[in-house]
Every structure is written in structure tokens, then in C-alpha cells.
C-alpha positions in Angstrom: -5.6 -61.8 -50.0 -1.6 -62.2 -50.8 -0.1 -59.1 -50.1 3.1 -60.5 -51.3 3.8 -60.3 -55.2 4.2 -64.0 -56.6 7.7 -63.0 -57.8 9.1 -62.8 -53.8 7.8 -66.0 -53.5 9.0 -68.1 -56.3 12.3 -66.0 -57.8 15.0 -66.9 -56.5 16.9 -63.8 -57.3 13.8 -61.8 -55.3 13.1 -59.4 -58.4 9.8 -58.1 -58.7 8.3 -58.0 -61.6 4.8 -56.8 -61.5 2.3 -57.4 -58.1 -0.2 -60.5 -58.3 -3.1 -60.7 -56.0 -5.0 -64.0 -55.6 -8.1 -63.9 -54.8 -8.5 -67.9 -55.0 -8.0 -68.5 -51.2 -7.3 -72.1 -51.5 -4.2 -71.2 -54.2 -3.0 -68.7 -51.4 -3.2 -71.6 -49.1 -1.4 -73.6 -51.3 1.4 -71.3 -51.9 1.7 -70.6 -48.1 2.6 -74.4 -47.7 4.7 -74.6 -50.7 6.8 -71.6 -49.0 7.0 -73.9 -45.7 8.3 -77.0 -47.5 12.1 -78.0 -47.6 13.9 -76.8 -50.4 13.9 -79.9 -52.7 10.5 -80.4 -52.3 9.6 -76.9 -53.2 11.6 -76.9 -56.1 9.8 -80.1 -57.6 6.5 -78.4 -57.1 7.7 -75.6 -58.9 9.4 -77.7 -61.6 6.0 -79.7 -62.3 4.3 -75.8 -62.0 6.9 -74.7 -64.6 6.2 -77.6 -66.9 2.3 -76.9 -66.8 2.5 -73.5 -67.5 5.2 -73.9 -70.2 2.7 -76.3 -71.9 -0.3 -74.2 -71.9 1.8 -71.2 -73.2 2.8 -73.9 -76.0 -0.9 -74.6 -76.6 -2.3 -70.8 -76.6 0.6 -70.1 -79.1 -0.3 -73.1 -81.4 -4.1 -71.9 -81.6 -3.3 -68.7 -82.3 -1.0 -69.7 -85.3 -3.6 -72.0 -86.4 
């Protein structure tokens, strides 16, 4: 388990918004080697990460106006 709250490792500014446990050990995994990569890297996996989770938001709101 993360004992780490997502916000440390993906805000830049280091502000913690709420604690997040994963209990998916492979996404822990993941995010562990994200963490490890150099910074241009990292920030493309978190760009495409962004982009994903902009578009479901986009979906979820779109059903629920339907």
C-alpha cells in the first residue's frame, strides 16, 4: 500500500489535498517508476494521464446532462 498521498507525488507545488490509498499493486508499481523517471518524461506521462482523466470527466458530465 502507498502510504504517500497521490498529491506529493504528482503536485508540483506539494499541497495535499486529501490521502489516496491504492490498493491496485501494479498502479503503485507504476507510479513508483513514473517518480524514478527524468523530468520530461514524467511530465508526458502525466500530460497523456491528464488528458485521460480530463476526458472521462467530460464523458461522466455529458451523461449526466443527457
Amino acid at each position: 500500500m502507498l502510504n504517500v498521498p497521490l498529491d506529493v507525488l504528482v503536485n508540483d507545488e506539494g499541497s495535499i489535498s486529501s490521502e489516496i490509498s491504492i490498493k491496485d499493486k501494479s498502479l503503485f508499481d507504476k507510479v513508483r517508476l513514473i517518480d524514478e523517471l527524468p523530468e520530461s518524461e514524467k511530465n508526458m506521462i502525466l500530460q497523456i494521464i491528464d488528458l485521460a482523466l480530463s476526458k472521462k470527466k467530460f464523458k461522466d458530465l455529458i451523461q449526466q446532462i443527457a
